[in-house]
C-alpha positions as CSV (number, residue, x, y, z in Angstrom):
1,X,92.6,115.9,80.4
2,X,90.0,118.9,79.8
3,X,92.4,119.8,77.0
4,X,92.2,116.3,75.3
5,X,88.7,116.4,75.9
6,X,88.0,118.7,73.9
7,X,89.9,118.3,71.5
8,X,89.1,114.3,70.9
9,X,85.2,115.0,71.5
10,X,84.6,114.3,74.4
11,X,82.1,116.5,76.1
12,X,81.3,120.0,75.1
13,X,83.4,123.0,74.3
14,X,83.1,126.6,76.0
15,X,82.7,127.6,72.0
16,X,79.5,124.4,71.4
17,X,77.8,126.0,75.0
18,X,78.0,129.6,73.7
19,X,76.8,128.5,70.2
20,X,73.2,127.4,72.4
21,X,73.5,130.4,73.9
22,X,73.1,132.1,71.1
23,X,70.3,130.5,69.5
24,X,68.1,131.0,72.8
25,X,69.4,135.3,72.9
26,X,69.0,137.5,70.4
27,X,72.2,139.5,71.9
28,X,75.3,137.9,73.5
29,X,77.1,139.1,77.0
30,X,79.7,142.0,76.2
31,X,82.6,139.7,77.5
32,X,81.6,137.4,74.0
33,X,84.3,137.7,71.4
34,X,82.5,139.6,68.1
35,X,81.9,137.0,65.7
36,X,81.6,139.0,63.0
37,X,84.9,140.6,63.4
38,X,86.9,136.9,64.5
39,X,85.4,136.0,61.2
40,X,87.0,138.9,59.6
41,X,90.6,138.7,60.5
42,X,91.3,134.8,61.3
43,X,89.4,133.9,58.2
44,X,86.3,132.0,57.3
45,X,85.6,128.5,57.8
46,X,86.5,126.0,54.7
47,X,83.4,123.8,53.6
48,X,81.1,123.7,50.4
49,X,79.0,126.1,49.6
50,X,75.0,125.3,49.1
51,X,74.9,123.2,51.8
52,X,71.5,122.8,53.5
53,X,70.2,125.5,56.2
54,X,71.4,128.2,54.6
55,X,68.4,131.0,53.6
56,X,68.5,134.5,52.0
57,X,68.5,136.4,55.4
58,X,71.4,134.8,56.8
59,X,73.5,136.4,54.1
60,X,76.2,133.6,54.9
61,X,77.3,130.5,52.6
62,X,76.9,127.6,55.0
63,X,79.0,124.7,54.9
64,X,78.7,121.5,53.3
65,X,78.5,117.8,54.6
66,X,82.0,117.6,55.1
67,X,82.5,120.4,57.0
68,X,83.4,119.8,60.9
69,X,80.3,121.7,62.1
70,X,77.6,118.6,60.9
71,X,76.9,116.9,63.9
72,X,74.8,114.2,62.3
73,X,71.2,114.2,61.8
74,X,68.7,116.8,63.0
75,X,70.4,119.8,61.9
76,X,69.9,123.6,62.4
77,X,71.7,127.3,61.0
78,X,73.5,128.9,63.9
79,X,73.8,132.9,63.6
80,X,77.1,132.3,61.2
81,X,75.7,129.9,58.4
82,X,77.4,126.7,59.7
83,X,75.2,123.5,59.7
84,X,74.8,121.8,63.3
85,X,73.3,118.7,65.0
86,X,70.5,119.4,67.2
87,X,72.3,117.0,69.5
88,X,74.9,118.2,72.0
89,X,78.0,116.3,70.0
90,X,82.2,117.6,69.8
91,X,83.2,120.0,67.6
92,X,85.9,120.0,65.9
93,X,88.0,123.5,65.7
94,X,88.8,125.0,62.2
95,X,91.2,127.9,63.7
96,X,93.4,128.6,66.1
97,X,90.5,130.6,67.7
98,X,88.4,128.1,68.6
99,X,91.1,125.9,70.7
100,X,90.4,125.8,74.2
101,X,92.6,128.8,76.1
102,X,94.8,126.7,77.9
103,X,96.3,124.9,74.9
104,X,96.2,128.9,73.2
105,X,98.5,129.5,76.8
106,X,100.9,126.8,75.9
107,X,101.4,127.9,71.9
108,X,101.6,131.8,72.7
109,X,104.6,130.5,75.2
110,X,106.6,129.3,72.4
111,X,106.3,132.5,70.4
112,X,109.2,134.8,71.0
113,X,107.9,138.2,73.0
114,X,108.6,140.0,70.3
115,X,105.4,138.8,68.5
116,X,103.2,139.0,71.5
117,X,102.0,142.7,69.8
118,X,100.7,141.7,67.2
119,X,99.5,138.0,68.2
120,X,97.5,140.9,70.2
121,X,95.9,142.5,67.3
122,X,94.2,139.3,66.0
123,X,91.4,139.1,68.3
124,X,89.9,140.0,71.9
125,X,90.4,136.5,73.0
126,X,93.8,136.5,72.2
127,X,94.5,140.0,73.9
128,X,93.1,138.3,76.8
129,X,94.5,135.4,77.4
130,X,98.1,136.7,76.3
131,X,97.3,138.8,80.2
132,X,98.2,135.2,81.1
133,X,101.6,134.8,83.6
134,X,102.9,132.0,82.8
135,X,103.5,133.0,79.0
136,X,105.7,136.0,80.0
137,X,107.1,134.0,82.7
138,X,108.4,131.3,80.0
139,X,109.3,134.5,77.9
140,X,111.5,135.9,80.8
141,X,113.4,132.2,81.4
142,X,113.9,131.1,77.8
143,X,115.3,134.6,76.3
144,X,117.0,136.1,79.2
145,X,117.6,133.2,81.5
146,X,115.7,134.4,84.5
147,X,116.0,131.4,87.0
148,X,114.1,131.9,90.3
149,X,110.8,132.5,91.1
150,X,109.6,136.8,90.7
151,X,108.0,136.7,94.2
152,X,111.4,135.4,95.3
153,X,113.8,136.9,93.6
154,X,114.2,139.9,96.6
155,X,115.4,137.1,98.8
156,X,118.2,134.9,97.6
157,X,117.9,135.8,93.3
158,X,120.4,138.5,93.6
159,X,122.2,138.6,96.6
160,X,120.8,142.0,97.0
161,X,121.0,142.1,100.7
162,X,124.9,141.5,100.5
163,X,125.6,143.9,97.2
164,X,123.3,146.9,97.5
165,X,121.8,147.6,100.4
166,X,125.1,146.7,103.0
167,X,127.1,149.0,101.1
168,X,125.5,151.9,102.3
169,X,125.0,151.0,105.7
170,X,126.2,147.4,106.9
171,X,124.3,147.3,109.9
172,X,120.7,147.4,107.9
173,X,117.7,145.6,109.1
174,X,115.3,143.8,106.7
175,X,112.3,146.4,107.2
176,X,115.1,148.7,106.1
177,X,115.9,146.2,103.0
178,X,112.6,146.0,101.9
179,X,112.0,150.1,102.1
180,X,114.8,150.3,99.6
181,X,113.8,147.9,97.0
182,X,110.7,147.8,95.0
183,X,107.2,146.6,95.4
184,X,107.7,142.9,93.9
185,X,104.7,141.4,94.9
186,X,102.8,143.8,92.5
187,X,104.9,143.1,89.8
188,X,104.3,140.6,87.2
189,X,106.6,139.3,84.1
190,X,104.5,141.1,81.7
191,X,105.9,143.6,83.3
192,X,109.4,142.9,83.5
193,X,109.7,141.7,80.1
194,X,108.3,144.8,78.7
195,X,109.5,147.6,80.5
196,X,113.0,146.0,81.8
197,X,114.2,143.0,79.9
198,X,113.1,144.1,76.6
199,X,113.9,147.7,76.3
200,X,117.5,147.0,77.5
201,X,118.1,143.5,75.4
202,X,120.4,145.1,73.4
203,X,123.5,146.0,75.4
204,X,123.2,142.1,77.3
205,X,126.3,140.1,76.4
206,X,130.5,141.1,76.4
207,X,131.7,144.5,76.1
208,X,135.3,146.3,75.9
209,X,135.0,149.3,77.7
210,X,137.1,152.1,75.9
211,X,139.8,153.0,77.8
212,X,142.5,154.0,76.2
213,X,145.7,150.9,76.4
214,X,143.6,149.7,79.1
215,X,140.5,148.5,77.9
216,X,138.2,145.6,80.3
217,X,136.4,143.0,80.1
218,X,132.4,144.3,81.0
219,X,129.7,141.5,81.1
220,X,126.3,142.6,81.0
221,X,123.7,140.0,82.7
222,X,120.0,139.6,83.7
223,X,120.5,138.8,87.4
224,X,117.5,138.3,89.3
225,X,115.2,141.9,88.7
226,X,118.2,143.0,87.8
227,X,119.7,144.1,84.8
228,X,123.8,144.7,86.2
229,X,127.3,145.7,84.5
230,X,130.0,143.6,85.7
231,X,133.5,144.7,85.6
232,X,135.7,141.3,85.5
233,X,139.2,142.0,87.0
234,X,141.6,139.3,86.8
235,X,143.0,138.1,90.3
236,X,146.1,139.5,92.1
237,X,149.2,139.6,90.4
238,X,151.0,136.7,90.2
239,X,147.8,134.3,91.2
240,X,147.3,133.7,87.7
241,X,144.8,130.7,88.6
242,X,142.4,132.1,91.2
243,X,138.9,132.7,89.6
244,X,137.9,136.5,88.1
245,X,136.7,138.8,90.4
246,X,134.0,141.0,90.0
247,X,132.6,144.6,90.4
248,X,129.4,146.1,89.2
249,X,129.3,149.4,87.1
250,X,125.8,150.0,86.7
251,X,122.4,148.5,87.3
252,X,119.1,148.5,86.0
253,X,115.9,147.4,88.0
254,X,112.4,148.5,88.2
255,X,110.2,150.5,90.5
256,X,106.4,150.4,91.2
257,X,105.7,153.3,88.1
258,X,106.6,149.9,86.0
259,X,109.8,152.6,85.0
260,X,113.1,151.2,84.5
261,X,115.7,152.7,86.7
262,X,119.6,153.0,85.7
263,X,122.1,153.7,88.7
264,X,125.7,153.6,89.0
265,X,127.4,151.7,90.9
266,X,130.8,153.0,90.6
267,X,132.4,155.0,94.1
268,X,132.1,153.8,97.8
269,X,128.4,155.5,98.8
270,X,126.1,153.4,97.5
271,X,123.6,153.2,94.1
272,X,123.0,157.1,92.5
273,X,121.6,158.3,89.5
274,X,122.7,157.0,85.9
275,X,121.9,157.4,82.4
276,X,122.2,154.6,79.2
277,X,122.4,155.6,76.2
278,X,122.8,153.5,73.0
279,X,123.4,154.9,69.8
280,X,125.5,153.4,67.2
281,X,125.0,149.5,66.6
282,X,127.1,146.9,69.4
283,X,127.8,150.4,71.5
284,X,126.2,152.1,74.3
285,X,127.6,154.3,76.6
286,X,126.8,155.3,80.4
287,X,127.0,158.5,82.1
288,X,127.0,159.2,86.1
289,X,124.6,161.6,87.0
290,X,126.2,162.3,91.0
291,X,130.0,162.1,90.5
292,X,130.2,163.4,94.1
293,X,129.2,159.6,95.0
294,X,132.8,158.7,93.6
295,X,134.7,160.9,95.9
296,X,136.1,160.6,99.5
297,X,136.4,162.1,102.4
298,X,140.2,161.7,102.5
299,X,140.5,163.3,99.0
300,X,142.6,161.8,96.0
301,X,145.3,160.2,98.5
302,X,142.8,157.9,100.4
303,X,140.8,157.2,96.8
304,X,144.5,155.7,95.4
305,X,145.4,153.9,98.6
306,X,141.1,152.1,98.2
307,X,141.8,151.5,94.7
308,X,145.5,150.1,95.1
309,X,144.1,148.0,97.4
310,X,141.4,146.8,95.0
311,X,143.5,146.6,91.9
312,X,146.7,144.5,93.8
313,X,145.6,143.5,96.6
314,X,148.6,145.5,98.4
315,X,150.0,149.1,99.4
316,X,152.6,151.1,97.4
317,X,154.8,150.7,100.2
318,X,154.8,146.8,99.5
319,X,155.6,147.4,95.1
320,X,159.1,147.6,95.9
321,X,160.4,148.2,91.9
322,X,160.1,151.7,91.2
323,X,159.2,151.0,88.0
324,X,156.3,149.3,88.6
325,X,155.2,152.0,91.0
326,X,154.9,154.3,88.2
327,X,153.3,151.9,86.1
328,X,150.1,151.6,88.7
329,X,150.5,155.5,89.7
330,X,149.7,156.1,85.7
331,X,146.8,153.5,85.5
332,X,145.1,155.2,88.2
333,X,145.2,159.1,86.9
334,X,144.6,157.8,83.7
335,X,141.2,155.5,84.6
336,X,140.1,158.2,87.1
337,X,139.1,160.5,84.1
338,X,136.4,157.6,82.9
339,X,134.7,157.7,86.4
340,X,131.7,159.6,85.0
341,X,130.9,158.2,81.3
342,X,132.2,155.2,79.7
343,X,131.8,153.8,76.0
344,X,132.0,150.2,75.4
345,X,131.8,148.2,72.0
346,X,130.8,144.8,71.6
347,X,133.0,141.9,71.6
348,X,132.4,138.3,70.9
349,X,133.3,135.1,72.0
350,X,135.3,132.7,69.5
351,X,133.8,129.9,67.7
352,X,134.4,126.4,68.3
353,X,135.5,124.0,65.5
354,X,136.0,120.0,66.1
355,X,139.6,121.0,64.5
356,X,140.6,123.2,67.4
357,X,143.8,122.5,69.4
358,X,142.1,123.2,72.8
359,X,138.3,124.7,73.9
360,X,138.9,128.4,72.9
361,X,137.9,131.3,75.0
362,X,139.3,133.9,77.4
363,X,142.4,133.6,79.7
364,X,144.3,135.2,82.1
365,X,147.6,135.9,81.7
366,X,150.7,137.2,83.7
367,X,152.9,140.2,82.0
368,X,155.4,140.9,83.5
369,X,155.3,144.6,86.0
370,X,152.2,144.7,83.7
371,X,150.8,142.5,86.5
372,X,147.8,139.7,85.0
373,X,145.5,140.8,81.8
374,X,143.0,139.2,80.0
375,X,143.3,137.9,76.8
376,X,140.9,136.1,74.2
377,X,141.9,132.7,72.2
378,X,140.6,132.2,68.5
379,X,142.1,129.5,65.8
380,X,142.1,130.5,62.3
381,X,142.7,127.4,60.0
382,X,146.8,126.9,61.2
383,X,147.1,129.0,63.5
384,X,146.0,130.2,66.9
385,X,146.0,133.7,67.9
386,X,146.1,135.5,71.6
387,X,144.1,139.0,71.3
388,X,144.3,141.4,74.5
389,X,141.1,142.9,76.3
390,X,143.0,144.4,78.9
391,X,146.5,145.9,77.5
392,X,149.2,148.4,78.9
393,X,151.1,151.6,77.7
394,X,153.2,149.3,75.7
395,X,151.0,147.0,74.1
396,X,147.3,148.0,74.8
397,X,144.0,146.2,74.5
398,X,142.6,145.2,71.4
399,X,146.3,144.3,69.9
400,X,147.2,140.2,68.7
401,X,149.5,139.7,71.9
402,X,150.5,135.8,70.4
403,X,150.4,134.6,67.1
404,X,150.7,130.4,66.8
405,X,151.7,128.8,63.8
406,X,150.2,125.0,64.8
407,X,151.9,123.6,61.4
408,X,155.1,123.9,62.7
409,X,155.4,121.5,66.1
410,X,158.7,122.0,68.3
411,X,159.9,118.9,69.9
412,X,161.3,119.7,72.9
413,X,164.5,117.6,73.9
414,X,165.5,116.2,77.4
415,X,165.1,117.7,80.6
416,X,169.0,118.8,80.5
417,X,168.9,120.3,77.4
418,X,165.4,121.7,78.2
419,X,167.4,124.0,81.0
420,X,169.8,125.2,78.4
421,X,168.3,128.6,76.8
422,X,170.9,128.6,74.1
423,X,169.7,125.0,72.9
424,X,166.0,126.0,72.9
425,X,166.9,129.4,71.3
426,X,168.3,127.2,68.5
427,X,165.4,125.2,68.3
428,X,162.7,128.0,67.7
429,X,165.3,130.3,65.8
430,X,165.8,127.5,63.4
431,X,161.9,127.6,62.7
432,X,161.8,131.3,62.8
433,X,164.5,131.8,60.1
434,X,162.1,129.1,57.8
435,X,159.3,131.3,58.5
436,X,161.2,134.3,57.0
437,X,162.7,132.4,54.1
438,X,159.2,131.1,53.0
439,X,158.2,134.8,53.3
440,X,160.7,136.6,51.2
441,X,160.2,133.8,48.6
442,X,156.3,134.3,48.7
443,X,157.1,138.3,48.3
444,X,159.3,137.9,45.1
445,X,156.9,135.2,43.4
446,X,154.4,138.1,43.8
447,X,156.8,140.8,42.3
448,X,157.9,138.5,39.2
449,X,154.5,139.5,37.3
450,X,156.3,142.6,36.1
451,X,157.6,140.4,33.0
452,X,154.6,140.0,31.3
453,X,151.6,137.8,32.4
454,X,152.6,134.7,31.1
455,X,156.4,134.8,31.8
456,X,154.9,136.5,35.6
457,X,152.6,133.0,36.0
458,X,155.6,130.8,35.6
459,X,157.8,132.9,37.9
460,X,154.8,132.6,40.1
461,X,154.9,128.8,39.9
462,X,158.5,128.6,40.3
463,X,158.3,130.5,42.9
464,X,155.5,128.4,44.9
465,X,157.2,125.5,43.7
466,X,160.6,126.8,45.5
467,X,158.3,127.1,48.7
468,X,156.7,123.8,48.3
469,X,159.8,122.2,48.5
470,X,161.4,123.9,51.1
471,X,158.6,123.1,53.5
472,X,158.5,119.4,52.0
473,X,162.2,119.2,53.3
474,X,160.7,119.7,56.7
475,X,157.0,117.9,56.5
476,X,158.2,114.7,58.4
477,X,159.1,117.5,61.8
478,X,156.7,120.6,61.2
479,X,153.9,119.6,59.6
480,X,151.7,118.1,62.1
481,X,149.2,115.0,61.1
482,X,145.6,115.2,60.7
483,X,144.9,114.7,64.5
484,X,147.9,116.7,65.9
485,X,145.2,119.6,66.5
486,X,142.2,117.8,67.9
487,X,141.5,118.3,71.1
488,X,142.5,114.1,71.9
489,X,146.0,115.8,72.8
490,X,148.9,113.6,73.2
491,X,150.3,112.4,75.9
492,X,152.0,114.5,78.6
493,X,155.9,115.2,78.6
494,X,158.6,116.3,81.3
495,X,158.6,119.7,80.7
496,X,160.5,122.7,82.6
497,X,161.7,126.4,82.3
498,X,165.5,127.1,80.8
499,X,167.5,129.0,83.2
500,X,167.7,132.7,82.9
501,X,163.6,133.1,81.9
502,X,161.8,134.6,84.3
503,X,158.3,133.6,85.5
504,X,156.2,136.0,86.9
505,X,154.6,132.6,88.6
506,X,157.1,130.0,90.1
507,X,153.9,127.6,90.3
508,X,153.8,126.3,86.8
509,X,153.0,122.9,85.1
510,X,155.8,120.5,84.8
511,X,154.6,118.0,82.1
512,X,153.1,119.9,78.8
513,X,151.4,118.0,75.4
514,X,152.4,120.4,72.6
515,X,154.8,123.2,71.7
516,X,154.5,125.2,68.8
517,X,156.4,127.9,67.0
518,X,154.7,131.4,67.4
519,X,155.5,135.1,68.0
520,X,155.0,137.5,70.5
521,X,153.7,141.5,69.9
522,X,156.1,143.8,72.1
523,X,156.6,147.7,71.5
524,X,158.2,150.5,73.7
525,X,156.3,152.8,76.1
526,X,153.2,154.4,74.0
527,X,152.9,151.2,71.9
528,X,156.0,152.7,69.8
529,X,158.2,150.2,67.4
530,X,156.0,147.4,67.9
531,X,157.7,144.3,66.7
532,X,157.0,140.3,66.5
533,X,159.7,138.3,68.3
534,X,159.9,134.3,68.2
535,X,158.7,132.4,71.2
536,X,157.5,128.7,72.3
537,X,153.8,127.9,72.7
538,X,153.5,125.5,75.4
539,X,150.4,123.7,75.5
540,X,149.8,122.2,79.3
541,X,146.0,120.7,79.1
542,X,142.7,121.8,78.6
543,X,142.8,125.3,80.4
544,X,146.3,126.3,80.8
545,X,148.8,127.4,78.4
546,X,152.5,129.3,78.4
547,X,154.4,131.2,75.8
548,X,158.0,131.6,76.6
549,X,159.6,134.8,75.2
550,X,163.3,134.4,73.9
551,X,164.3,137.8,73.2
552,X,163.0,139.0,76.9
553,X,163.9,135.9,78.6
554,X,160.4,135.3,80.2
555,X,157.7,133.3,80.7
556,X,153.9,134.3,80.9
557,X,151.4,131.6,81.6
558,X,147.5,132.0,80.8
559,X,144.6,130.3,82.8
560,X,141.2,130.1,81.5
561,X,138.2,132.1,82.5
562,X,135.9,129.6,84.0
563,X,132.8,132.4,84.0
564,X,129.5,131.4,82.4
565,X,128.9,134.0,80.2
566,X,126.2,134.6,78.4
567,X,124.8,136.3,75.3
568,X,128.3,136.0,74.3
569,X,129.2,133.9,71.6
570,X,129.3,135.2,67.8
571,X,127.0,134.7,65.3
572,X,129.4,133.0,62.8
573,X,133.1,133.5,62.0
574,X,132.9,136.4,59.8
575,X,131.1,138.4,62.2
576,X,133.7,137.3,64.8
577,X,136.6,138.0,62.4
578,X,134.8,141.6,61.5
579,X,135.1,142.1,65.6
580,X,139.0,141.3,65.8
581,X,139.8,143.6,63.1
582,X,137.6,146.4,64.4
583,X,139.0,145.7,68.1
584,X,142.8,146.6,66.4
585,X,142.0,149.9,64.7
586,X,140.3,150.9,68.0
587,X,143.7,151.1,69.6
588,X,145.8,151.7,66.8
């Protein structure tokens, strides 16, 4: 109401009272903003010049009649030139600088923080008023989505007691807890935004950590006071549906020298020293400054039995295939170099379109010995495409695992028939080999230029029209209609597993909506020979999918990630596109 007071005319402004202030003193109070110098950078008042009041010594054009500082009748010069009533009436502001500061408190909190500076420079008012909380409070929720309340946040906003302070000693007391954590209550989101949240935007959002066929899946997140590197793992191998789980890498918080702090988080003995450093654009790196925190008492033995645990959920003893076993024994020595500094680059979530089969995203999927890995779902026009975040020694992250071609539908036939793998293998080799044709035609419509340019344009044609009429042949059963890729899928169909495929999970959908043509990426140990082999995209709903893979005989199904992640999602599809190509040549 004061606000609106104000600002309608009702009673007098903080400005109107200083204004008779100022006509009874010949000097202000030092806490008064300089006129003189408000004038100076916000700019003068509008009004006509040569309006009445105005003498020689003021050295000031005052303004005219229409100007907002007549009051009526009875007027008088202030110290600036402007005409005013001798009655007490409501002015009426002609800059941002006269507005009352509350309402200057609920403008400055729409202004991103990155103006704040030099909203700063304008005037000693603002300066002032921009020491309010609540603006860097808004700041702090809308950019970086801090939730709870700062003097609470040491509480419940980080689960702090159960992450960082058990881990060193389980049976800590809270007067313990608090010793080890920082002064909150002298804190303030000024602070926090400009010594935490804003130095360290940057490297908030998805990351693929760069470890060799391996890669990750690192999510960086404002989490209470905290600024903390998640690991995501996907479950135990074969519970392809169980939700992510977690582990934090490194931390960032704030101590009372209003000094951001970076600790690692990696080892069994608690928070130690860190380093961050970012360098090259969408990359930062992080470096362990105790790697004695990472070892145990038990030596390299006990540290593999901790992480086998961890990583599987179960003992060597319990991996029965021997090939397997040395599968996880080389993840482990090769990993364990990393333990000290880590590179990650940034990667983006896909883009949605209203065209787009299914929600797209990231999934977990099961591969074989390979155990579960983590792969991302984009569509491109026709086609859908599976790229790997976590990989293996044969295909490794960063490679297109799945590649979808959703113009050409499969229809599968009956349950009988579905259990026959020769009579699906004829289905999708059928496709396959139309695939290929259309290719080698495309390929020597492009090498019949050689003729000359106008005999090399009508091989061209002939050649497209060849292709054209080839795929018209097959329109009515491969070429989907306009709503076979919206997300209204069709209804659900018996669907089940030929005999002879193997699926790493026996627990699988039984009914599916689509199937599509598509290939899958495999390649010998050291990513060697990679080739693209025919398999069946199964669509089952919303957030599960299978791809069945002729030539090996399997089956892998994928789940969706279910995180909220944010600070994730791409800028446009170039930019994502740019990502998928550069996530390739990392591991090629």
């Amino acid at each position: 109401m004061a606000v609106c007071a104000r600002l309608c005319g009702v009673g007098q402004s903080r400005r109107c009272r200083r204004r008779q202030r100022q006509n009874q003193q010949d000097q202000g109070s030092d806490s008064d903003m300089d006129e003189e110098e408000e004038e100076r950078i916000v700019g003068q008042r509008q009004g006509d010049v040569g309006g009445g009041g105005g003498g020689p010594e003021s050295g000031v054009a005052t303004a005219g009649p229409s100007d907002a500082c007549e009051y009526g009748s009875g007027h008088h010069v202030n110290r600036r030139g402007c005409t005013e009533r001798t009655s007490t009436g409501p002015p009426h502001p002609q800059s941002l600088v006269e507005l009352p500061p509350e309402l200057l408190v609920e403008i400055f909190s729409l202004l991103p923080g990155t103006a704040m500076p030099n909203v700063a420079l304008v005037c000693k008012k603002f300066k002032q008023i921009l020491h309010t909380e609540t603006i860097w409070r808004r700041r702090c929720m809308e950019e970086f989505g801090m939730k709870d309340d700062l003097r609470k946040m040491e509480v419940g906003g980080v689960s702090s007691r159960d992450l960082y302070v058990k881990r060193v000693n389980p049976r800590v007391k809270s007067g313990r807890f608090m010793k080890l954590l920082p002064d909150y209550e002298h804190m303030d989101y000024r602070d926090v935004y400009t010594h935490l949240l804003h130095p360290y935007r940057h490297i908030l959002g998805l990351w693929q950590p760069d470890i060799g066929p391996y890669g990750g899946l690192l999510n960086v997140v404002v989490d209470g006071l905290f600024i903390i590197g998640w690991m995501y793992l996907p479950p135990h191998d074969p519970r392809v549906e169980d939700p992510m789980r977690r582990r934090p890498l490194f931390r960032i918080h704030m101590w009372e020298t209003k000094k951001a702090t970076v600790e690692c988080m990696y080892g069994h003995k608690g928070p130690h020293k860190g380093d961050i450093q970012t360098g090259k654009k969408d990359e930062f790196s992080t470096k362990c400054n105790q790697t004695d925190h990472h070892r145990m008492p038990g030596g390299r033995q006990e540290e593999f039995r901790t992480w086998l645990e961890e990583e599987w959920g179960r003992t060597l003893e319990e991996i029965f295939h021997e090939h397997m076993q040395e599968l996880i024994l080389m993840k482990f020595i090769y990993t364990s170099q990393y333990d000290n500094c880590l590179t990650y680059r940034r990667i983006y979530l896909p883009p949605t379109m209203p065209s787009d089969l299914l929600q797209p995203g990231l999934f977990k999927g099961t591969y074989g010995s390979h155990g579960l890995e983590i792969v991302m779902l984009s569509f491109h026009e026709t086609s859908a495409r599976a790229t790997k975040l976590t990989g293996d020694p044969n295909v490794p992250a960063g490679q297109l695992t799945l590649d979808v071609d959703l113009s050409r539908p499969v229809v599968l036939p009956d349950l009988e028939q579905q259990r026959n793998i020769e009579e699906l293998s004829r289905l999708v080799l059928g496709v396959h080999e139309e695939v290929q044709r259309e290719a080698e035609q495309r390929a020597k419509g492009a090498s019949a230029t050689v003729g000359g340019a106008a005999e090399g344009a009508c091989g061209s044609t002939s050649a497209e029209a060849g292709v054209e009429a080839d795929h018209g042949a097959c329109s009515d059963s491969c070429q989907p209609d306009p709503s076979s890729t919206s997300t209204n899928v069709d209804e659900a169909k018996p669907f089940v597993l030929p005999l002879g495929v193997t699926a790493r999970n026996e627990v699988y959908p039984r009914t599916c909506r689509k199937c599509f043509y598509g290939t899958g990426l495999i390649a010998g140990h050291g990513f060697t020979s990679p080739e693209r082999t025919p398999g069946l995209f199964v669509l089952f709903d919303q957030d599960r999918f299978g791809f069945i893979w002729l030539e090996l005989k399997s089956f892998s199904l994928y789940s969706r990630l279910t995180d909220n992640l944010a600070h994730a999602h791409a800028p446009n599809m170039e930019r994502f596109e740019a990502m998928l190509r550069n996530m390739q040549s990392w591991t090629s």
